[in-house]
C-alpha positions in Angstrom: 39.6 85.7 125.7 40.9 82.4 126.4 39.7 79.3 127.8 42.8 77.4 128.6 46.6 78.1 127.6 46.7 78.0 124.0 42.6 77.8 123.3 42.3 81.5 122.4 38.5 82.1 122.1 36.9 84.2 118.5 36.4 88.2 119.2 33.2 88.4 120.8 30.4 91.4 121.1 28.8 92.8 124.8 25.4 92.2 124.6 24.9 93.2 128.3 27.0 93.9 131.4 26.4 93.8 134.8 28.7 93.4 138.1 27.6 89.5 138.3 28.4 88.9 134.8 28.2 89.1 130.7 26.8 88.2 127.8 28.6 87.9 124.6 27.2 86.9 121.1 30.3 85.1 119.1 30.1 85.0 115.1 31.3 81.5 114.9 30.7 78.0 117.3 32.6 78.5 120.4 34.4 75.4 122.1 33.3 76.1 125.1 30.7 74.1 127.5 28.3 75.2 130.5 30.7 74.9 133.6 34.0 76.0 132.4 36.3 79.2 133.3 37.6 81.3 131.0 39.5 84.9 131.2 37.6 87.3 129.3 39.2 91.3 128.7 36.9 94.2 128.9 37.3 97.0 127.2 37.0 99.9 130.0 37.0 103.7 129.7 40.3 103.8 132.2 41.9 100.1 130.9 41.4 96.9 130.6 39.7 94.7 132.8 40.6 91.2 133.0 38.4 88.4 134.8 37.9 84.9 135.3 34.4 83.7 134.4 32.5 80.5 134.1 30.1 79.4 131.5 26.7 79.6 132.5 24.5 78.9 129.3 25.3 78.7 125.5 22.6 78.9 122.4 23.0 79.1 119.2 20.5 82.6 118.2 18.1 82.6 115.3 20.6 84.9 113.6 23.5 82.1 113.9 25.7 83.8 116.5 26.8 81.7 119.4 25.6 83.4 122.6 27.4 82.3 125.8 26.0 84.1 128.9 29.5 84.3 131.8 29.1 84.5 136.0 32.4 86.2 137.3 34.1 83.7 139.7 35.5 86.8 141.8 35.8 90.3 141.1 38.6 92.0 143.5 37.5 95.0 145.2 39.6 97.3 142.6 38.2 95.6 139.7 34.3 95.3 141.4 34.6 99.7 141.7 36.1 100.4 137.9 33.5 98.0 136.4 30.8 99.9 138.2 31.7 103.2 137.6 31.8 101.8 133.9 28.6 100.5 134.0 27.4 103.9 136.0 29.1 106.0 133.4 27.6 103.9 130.5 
């Protein structure tokens, strides 16, 4: 995932998934703020998916991950139907 050219982001875990958006728990602080894009990659049974996103809340957990919770900005059809057959599959 990156944020901006050349601002790669940590690896990050799924927490949850859902065709409006994701959240991911990060081991480390992320530089990242409530209101800015990013592409993130998901890992998909046929491929990768890749998609812009937007910041919508960060915490820090009780466990000391960093957990940002992402809106997609705008899914194409063809990436909207292999994310839900994912998520149908899953």
């Amino acid at each position: 995932m990156t944020i901006a050219p050349e601002r790669p982001m940590p690896a990050a875990t799924t927490i949850d998934l859902s065709l409006s958006g994701m959240l991911l728990a990060f081991h480390e602080p992320v530089a990242l703020h409530p209101g800015e894009s990013a592409i993130v990659t998901v890992a998909l049974d046929d491929g990768r998916l890749h998609a812009r996103v937007t910041a919508s809340r960060i915490e820090r957990g009780d466990d000391f991950r960093t957990y940002v919770a992402f809106t997609f900005d705008a899914l194409g059809d063809e990436e909207r139907v292999r994310l839900e057959h994912f998520l149908t599959d899953a």
